[in-house]
LUMLO-34758 format. One record per atom (N, C-alpha, C): residue in three letters; x, y, z. Coordinates in steps of 0.05 Angstrom, whole numbers, padded with zeros to 5 digits, always signed. Layout:
N
ALAXYZ...
This chain:
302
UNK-00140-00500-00205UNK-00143-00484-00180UNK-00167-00466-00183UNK-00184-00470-00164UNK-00209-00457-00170UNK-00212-00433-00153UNK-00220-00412-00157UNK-00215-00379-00147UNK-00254-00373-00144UNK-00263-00401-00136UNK-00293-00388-00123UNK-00315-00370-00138UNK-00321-00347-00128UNK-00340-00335-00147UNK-00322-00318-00168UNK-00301-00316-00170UNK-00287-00296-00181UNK-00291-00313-00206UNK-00297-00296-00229UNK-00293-00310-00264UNK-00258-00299-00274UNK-00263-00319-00299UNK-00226-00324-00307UNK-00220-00298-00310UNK-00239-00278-00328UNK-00227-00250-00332UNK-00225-00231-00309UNK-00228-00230-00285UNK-00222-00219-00261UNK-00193-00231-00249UNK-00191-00257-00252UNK-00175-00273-00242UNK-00147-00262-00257UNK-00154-00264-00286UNK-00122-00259-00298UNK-00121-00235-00300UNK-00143-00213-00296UNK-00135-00177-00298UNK-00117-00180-00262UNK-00124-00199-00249UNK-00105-00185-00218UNK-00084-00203-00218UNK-00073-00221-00237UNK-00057-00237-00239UNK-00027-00212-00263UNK-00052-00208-00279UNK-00034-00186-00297UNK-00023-00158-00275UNK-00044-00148-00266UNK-00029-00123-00240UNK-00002-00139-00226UNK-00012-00153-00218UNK+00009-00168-00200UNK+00045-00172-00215UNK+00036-00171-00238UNK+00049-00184-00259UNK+00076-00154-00265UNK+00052-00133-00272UNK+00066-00104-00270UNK+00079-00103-00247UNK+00056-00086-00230UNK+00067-00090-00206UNK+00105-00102-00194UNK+00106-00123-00195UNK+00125-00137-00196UNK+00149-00129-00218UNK+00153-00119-00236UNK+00162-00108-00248UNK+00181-00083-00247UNK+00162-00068-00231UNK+00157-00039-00235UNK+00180-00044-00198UNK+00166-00051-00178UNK+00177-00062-00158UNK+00211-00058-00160UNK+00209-00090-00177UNK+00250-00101-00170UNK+00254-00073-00185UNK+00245-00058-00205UNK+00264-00039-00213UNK+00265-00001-00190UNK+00249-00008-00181UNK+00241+00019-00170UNK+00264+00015-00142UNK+00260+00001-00131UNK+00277-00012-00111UNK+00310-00013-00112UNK+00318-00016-00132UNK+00346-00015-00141UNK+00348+00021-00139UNK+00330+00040-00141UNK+00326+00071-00150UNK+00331+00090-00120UNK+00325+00065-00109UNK+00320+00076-00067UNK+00347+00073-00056UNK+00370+00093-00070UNK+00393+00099-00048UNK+00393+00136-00055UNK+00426+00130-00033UNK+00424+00163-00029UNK+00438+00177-00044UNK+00425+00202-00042UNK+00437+00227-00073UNK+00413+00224-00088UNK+00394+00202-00093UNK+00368+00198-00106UNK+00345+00210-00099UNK+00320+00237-00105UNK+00302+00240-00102UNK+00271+00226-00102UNK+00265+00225-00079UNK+00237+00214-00074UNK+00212+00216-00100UNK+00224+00239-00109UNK+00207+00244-00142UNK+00207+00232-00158UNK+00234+00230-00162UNK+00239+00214-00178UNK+00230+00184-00180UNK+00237+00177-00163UNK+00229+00143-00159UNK+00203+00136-00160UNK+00185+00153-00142UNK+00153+00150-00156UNK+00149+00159-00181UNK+00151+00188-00196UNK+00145+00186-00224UNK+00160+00176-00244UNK+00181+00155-00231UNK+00192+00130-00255UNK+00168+00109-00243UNK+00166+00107-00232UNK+00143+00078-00227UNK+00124+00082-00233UNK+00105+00104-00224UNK+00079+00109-00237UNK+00076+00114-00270UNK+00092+00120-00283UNK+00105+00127-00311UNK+00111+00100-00316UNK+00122+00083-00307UNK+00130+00048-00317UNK+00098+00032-00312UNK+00085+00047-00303UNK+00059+00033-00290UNK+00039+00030-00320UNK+00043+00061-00326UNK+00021+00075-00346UNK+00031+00070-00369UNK+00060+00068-00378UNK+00066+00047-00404UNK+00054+00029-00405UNK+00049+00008-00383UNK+00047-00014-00385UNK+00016-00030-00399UNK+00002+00004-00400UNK-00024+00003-00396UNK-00039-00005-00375UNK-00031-00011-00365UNK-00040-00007-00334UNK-00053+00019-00320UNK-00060+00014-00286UNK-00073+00042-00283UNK-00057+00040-00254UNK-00064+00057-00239UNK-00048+00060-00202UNK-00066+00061-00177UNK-00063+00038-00168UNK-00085+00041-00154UNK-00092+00066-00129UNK-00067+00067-00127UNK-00060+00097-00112UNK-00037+00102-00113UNK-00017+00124-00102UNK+00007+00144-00113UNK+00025+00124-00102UNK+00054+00125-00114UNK+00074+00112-00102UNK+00072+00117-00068UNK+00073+00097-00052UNK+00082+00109-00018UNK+00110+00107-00019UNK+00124+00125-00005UNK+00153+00119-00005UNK+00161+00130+00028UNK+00160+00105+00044UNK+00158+00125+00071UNK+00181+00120+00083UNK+00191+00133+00098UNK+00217+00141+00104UNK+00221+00135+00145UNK+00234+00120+00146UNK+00239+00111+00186UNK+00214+00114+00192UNK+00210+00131+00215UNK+00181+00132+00234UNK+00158+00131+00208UNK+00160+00135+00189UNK+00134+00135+00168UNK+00130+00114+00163UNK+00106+00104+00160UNK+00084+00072+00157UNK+00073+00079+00131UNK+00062+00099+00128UNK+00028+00095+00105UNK+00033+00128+00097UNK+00026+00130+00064UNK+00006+00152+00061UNK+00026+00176+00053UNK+00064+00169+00052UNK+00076+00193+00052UNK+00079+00193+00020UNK+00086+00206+00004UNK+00086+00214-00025UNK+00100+00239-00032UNK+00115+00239-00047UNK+00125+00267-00050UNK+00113+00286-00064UNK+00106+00315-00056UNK+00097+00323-00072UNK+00112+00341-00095UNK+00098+00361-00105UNK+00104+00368-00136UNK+00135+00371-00139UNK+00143+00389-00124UNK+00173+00402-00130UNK+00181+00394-00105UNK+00181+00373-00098UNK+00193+00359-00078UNK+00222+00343-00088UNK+00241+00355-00068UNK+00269+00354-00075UNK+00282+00332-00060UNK+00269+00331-00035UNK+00274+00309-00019UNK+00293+00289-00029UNK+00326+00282-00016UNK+00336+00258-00025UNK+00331+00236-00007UNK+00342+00202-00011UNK+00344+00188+00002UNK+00373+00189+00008UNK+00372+00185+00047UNK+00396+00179+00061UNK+00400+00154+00068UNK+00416+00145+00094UNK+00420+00136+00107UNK+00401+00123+00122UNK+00374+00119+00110UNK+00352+00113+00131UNK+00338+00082+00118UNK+00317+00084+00131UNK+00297+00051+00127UNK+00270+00063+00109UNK+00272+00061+00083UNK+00255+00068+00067UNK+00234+00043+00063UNK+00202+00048+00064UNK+00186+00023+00050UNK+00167+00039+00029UNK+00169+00027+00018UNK+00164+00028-00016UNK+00138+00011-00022UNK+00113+00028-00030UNK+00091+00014-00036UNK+00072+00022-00053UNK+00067+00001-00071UNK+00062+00011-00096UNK+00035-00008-00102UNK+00012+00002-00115UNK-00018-00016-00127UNK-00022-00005-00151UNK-00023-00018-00165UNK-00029-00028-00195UNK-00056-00041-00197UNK-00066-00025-00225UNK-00095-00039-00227UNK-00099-00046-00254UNK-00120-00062-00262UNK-00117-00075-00300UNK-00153-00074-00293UNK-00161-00064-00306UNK-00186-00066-00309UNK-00200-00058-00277UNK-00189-00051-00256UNK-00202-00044-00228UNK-00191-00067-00217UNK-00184-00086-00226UNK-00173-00104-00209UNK-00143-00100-00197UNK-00145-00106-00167UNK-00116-00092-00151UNK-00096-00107-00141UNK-00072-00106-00146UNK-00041-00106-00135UNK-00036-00089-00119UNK-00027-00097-00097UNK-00014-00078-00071UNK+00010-00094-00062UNK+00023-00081-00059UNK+00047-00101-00047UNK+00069-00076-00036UNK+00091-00082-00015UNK+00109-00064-00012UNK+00124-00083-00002UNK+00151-00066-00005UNK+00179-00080+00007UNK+00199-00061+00020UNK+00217-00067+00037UNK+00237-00049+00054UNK+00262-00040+00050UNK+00266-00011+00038UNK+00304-00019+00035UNK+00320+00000+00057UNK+00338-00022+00063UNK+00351-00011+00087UNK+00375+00004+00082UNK+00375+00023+00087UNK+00399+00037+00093UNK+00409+00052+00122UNK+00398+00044+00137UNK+00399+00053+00166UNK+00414+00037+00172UNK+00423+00008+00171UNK+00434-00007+00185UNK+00431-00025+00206UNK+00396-00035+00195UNK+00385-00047+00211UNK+00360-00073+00196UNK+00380-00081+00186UNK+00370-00102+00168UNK+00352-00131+00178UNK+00352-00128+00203UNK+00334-00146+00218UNK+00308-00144+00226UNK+00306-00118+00224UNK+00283-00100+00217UNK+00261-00109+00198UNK+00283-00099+00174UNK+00267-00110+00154UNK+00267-00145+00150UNK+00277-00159+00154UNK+00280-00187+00152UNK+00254-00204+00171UNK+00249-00170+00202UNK+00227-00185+00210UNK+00197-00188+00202UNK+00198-00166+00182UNK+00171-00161+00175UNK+00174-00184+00141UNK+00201-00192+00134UNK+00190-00197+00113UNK+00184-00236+00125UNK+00193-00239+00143UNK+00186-00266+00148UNK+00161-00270+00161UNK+00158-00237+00179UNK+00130-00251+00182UNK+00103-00248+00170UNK+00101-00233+00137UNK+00098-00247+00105UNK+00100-00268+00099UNK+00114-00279+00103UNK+00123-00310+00100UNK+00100-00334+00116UNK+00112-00324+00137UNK+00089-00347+00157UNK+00056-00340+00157UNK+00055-00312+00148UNK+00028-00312+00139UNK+00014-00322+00118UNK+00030-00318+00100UNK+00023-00334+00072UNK+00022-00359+00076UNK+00040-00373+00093UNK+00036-00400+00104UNK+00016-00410+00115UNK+00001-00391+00125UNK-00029-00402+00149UNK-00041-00394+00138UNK-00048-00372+00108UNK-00075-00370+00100UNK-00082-00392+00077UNK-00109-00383+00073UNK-00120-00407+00058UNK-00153-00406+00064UNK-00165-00416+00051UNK-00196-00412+00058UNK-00208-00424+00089UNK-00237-00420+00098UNK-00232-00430+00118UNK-00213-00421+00146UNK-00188-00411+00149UNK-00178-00401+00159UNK-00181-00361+00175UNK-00186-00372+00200UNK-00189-00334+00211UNK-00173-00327+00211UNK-00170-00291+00201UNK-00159-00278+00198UNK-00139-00269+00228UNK-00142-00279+00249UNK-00135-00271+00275UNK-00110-00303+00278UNK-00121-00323+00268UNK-00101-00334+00264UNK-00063-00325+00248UNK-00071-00317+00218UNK-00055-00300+00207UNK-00041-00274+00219UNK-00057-00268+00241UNK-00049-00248+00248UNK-00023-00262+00275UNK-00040-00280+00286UNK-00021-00288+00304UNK+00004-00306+00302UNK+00009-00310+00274UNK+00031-00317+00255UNK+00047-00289+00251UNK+00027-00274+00241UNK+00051-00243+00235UNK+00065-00233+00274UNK+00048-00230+00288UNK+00062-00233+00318UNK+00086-00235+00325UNK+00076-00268+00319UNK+00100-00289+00333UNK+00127-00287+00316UNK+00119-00283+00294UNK+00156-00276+00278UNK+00167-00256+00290UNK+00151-00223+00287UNK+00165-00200+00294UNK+00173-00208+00326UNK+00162-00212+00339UNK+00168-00211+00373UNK+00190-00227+00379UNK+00186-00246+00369UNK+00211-00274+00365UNK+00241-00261+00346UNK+00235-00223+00329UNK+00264-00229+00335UNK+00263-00201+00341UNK+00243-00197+00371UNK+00246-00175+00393UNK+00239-00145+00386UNK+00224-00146+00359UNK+00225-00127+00357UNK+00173-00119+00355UNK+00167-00100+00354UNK+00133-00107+00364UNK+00116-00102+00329UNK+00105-00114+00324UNK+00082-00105+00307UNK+00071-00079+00308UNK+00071-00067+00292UNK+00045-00039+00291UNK+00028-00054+00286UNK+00010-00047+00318UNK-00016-00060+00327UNK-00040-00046+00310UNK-00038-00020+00301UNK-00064-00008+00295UNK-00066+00002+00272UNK-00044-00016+00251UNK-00049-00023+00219UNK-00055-00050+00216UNK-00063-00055+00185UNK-00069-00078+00182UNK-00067-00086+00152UNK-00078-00117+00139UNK-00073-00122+00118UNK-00106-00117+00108UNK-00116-00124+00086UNK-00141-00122+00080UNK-00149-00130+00056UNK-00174-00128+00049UNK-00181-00139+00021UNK-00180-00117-00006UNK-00182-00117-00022UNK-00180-00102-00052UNK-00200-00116-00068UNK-00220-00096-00075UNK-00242-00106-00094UNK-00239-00090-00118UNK-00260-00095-00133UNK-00253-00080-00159UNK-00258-00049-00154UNK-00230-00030-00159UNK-00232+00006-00157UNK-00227+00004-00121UNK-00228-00015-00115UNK-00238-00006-00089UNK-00210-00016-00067UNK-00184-00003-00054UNK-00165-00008-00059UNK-00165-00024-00016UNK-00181-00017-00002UNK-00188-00020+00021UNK-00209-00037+00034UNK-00212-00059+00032UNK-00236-00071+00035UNK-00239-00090+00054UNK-00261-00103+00072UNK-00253-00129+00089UNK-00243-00149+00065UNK-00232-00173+00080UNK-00235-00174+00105UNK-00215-00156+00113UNK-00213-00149+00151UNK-00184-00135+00162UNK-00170-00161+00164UNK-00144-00151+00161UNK-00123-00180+00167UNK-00107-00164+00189UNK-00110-00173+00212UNK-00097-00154+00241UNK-00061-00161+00237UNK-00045-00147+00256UNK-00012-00157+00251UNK-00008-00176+00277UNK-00036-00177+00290UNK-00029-00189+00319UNK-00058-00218+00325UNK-00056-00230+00345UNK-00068-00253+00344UNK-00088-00238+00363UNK-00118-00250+00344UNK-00139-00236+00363UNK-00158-00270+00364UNK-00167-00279+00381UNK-00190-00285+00385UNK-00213-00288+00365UNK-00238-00309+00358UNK-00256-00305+00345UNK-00259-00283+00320UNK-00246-00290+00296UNK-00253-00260+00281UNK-00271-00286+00245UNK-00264-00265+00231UNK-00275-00280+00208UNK-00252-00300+00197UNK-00270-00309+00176UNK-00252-00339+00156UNK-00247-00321+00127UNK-00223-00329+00124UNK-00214-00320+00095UNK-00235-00336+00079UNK-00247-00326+00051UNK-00265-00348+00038UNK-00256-00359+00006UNK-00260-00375-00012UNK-00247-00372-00040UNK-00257-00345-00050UNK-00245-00340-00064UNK-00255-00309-00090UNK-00246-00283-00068UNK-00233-00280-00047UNK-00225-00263-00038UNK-00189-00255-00050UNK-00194-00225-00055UNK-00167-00222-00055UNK-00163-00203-00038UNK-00139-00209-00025UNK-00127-00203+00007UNK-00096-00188+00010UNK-00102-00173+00014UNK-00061-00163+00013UNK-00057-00157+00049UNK-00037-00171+00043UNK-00022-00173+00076UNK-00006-00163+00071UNK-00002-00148+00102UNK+00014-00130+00095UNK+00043-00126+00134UNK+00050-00140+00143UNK+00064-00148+00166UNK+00077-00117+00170UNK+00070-00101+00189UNK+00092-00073+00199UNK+00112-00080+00227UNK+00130-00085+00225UNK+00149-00088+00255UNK+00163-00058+00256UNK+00169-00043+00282UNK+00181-00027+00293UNK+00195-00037+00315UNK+00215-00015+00324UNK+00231-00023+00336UNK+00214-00006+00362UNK+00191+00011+00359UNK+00178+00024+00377UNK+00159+00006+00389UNK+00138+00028+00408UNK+00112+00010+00415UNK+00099-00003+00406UNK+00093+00004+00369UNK+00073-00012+00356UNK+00057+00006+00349UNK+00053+00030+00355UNK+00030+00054+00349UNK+00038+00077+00330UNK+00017+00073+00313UNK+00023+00101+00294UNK-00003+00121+00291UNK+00003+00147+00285UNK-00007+00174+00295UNK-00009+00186+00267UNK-00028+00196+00258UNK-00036+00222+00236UNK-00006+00246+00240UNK+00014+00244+00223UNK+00018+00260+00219UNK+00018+00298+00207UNK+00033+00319+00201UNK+00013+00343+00187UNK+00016+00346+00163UNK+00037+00331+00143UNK+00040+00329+00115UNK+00018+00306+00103UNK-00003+00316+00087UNK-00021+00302+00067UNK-00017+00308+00039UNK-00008+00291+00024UNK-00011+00292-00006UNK-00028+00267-00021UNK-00036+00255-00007UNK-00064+00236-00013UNK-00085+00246-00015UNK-00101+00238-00034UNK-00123+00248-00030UNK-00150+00230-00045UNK-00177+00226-00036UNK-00190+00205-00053UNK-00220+00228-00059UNK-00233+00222-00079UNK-00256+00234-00082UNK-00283+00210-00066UNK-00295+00232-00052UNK-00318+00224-00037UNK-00344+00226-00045UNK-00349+00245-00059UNK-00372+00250-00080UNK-00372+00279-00088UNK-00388+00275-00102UNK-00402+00307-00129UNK-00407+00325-00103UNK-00390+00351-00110UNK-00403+00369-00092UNK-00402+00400-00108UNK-00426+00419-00103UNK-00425+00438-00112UNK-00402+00457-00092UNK-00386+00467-00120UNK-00369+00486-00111UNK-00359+00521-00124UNK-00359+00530-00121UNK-00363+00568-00133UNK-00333+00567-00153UNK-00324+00558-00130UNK-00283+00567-00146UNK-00286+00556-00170UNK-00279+00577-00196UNK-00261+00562-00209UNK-00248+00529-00206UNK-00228+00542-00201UNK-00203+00523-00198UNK-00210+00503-00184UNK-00234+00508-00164UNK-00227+00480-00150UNK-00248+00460-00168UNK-00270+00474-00182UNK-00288+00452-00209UNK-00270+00440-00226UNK-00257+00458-00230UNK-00234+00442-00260UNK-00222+00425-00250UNK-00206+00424-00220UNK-00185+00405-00199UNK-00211+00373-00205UNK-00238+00389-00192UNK-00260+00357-00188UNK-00264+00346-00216UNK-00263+00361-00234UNK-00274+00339-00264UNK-00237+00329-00263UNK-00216+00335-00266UNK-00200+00325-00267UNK-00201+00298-00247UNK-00202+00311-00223UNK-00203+00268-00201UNK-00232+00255-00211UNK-00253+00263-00222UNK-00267+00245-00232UNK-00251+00224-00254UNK-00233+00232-00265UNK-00221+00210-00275UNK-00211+00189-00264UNK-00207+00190-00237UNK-00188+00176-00221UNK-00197+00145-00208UNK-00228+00151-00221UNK-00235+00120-00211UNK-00245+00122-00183UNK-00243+00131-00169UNK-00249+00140-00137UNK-00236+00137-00127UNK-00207+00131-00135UNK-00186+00112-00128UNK-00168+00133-00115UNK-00151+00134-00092UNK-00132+00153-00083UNK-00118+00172-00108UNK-00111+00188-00103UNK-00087+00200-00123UNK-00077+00218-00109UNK-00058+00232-00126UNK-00029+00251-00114UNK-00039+00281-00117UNK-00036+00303-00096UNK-00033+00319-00102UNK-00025+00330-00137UNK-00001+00323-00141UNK+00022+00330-00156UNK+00014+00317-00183UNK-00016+00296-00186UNK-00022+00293-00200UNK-00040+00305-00219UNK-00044+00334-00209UNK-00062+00352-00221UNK-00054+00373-00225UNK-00055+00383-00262UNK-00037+00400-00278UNK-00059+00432-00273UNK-00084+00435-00253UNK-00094+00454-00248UNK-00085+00476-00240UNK-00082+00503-00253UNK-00078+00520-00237UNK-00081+00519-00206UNK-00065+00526-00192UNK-00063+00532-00164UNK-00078+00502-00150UNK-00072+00487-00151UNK-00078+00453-00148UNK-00088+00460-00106UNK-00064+00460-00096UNK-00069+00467-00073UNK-00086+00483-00053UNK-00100+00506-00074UNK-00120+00515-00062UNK-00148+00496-00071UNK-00144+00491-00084UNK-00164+00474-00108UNK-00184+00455-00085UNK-00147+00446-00081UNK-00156+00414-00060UNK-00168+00428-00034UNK-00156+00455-00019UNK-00163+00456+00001UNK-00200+00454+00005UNK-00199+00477-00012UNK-00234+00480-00025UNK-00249+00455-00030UNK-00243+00433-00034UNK-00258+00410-00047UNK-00263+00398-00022UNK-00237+00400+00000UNK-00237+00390+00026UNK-00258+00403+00042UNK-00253+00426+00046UNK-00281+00445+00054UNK-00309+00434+00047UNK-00314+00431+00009UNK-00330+00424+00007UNK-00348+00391+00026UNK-00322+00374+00028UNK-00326+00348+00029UNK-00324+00330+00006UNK-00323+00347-00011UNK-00320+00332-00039UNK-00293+00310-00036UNK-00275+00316-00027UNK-00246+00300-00025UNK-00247+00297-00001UNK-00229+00262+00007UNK-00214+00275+00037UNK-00187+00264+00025UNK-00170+00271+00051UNK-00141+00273+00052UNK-00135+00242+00073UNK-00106+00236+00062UNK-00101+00217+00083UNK-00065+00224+00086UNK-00075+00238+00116UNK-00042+00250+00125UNK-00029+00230+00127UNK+00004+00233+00133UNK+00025+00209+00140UNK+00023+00193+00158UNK+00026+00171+00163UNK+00025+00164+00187UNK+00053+00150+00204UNK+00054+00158+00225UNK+00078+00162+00232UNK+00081+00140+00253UNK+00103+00131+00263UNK+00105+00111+00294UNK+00103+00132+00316UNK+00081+00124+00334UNK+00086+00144+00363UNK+00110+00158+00372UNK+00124+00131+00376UNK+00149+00146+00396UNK+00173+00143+00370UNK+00174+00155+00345UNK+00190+00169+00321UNK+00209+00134+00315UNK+00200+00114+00319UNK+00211+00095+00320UNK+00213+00076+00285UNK+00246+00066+00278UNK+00237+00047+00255UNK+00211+00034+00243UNK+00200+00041+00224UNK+00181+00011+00218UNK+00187+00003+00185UNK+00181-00025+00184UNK+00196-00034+00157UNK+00165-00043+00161UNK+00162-00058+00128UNK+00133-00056+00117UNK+00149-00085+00098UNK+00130-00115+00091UNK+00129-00127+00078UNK+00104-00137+00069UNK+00097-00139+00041UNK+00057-00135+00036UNK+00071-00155+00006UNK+00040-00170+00007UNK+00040-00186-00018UNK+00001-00183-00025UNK+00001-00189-00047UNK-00031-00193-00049UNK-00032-00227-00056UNK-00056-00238-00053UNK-00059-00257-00053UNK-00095-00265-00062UNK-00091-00283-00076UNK-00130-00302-00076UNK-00129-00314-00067UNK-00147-00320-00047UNK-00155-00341-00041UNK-00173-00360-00055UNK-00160-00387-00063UNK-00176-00408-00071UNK-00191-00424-00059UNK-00199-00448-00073UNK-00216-00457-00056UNK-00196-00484-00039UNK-00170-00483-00054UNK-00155-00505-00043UNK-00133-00495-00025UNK-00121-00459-00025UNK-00108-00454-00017UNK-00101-00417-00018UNK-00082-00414-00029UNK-00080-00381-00031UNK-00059-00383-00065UNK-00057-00358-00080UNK-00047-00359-00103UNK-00039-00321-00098UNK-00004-00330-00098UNK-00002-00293-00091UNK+00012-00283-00119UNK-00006-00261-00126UNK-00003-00249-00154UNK+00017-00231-00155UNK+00029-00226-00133UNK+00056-00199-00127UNK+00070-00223-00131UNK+00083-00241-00125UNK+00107-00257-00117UNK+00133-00257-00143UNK+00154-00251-00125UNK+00175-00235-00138UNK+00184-00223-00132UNK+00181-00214-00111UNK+00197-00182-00097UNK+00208-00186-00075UNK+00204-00210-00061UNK+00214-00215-00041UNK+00229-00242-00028UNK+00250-00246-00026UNK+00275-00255-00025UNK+00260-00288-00020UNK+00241-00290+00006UNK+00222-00325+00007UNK+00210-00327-00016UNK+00208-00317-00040UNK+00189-00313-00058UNK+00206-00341-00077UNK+00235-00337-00080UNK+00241-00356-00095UNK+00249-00378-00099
């Protein structure tokens, strides 16, 4: 199976994430009922991540009903899980090379939900392959969710992962567009299918505990210089509030934000406060077909 421009040691460092990743996943997932803290469950995963020798490609997401992207708990965050529709998303990295993948656990009582987003995962993985537009894939992720009545979040999407770099083209849309690009070999691609039971639209929430470094900036504070040599470790790569043992962390960050040095990436939420379940795999594209390095976590998987 040939993986294009990508060489063998790139190939098996995102084969190995995938490998963690998947791991870290089926067990974190069993961790997502209620009486259980949101804390908990990310710093057992990110902590199962960093045994592994592994690295993160960004903070556990653990988003909760109307939440899509970006929610995280922070430090002394007590938060339990209820009765609701939790999606769980987690990237793993081995050398910069990236795993992304998430999955849905239901406790709301609305398991169709999640069943629609994880099938229409399914049928996407089915239509990609090299050669193939991404608007195609997308109009595979569509036609599942709608077909069992429930809409796509139109204004997320799946995307590429390069080395450090956790966001990249191509975009992989959740809906069928018209003329767009061709998946190519040596791409690696994580799809990622969102169904709600809402319009399809999600909104910047006011809770941010994401945060990514944007570049070197001169800053006066204390605290907030010691906060920036600390995220210079981070690869450029997202990280957690809660991941920094700096005195007064939160002013730190505000200051860095001021500077421009950091930005933030708030919650993102469904418009009208509506379900959304989340199913994501990563994948290569070869030159004969696709090779998905998450596979394991999800029920078509076996």
């Amino acid at each position: 199976m040939s993986h294009g421009p990508l060489d063998e040691d790139a190939v098996e460092s995102y084969r190995e994430a995938g490998a963690v990743l998947t791991e870290a996943m089926n067990e974190a997932r069993e961790m997502v009922e209620p009486g259980r803290t949101h804390l908990e469950v990310a710093e057992w995963t990110e902590d199962f991540v960093r045994e592994q020798g592994a690295g993160l490609a960004f903070p556990v997401n653990i988003s909760v009903d109307p939440e899509a992207s970006h929610a995280t708990p922070g430090r002394d965050d007590d938060t339990e899980f209820g009765e609701e529709m939790v999606c769980l998303d987690v990237g793993v990295h081995v050398d910069g090379y990236i795993a992304d993948a998430a999955v849905t656990v239901d406790h709301s009582g609305t398991p169709e939900l999640v069943e629609a987003a994880e099938m229409a995962l399914e049928a996407a993985l089915d239509e990609a392959g090299p050669g193939v537009e991404v608007g195609v894939v997308g109009q595979a992720i569509e036609d599942v969710i709608r077909g069992y009545g429930y809409t796509p979040v139109l204004n997320l999407s799946g995307h590429g992962v390069q080395r450090y770099d956790a966001h990249t083209g191509p975009t992989v849309p959740n809906r069928g567009v018209d003329r767009s690009v061709e998946l190519e070999p040596g791409q690696a691609v994580a799809i990622e299918p969102f169904a709600t039971d809402g319009r399809g639209k999600v909104g910047e929430g006011t809770d941010e505990q994401i945060f990514e470094q944007q570049g070197s900036a001169s800053v006066r504070d204390r605290r907030a210089r010691q906060a920036l040599e600390a995220i210079e470790a981070f690869d450029d790569l997202p990280f957690a509030a809660r991941w920094l043992e700096t005195d007064r962390a939160e002013m730190a960050l505000r200051r860095l934000k001021q500077a421009n040095a950091i930005k933030g990436y708030p919650v993102l939420k469904e418009d009208d406060d509506a379900l959304v379940s989340q199913a994501e795999h990563t994948l290569l594209v070869t030159e004969d077909g696709v090779e998905v390095t998450t596979a394991g976590i999800h029920g078509f998987d076996d």
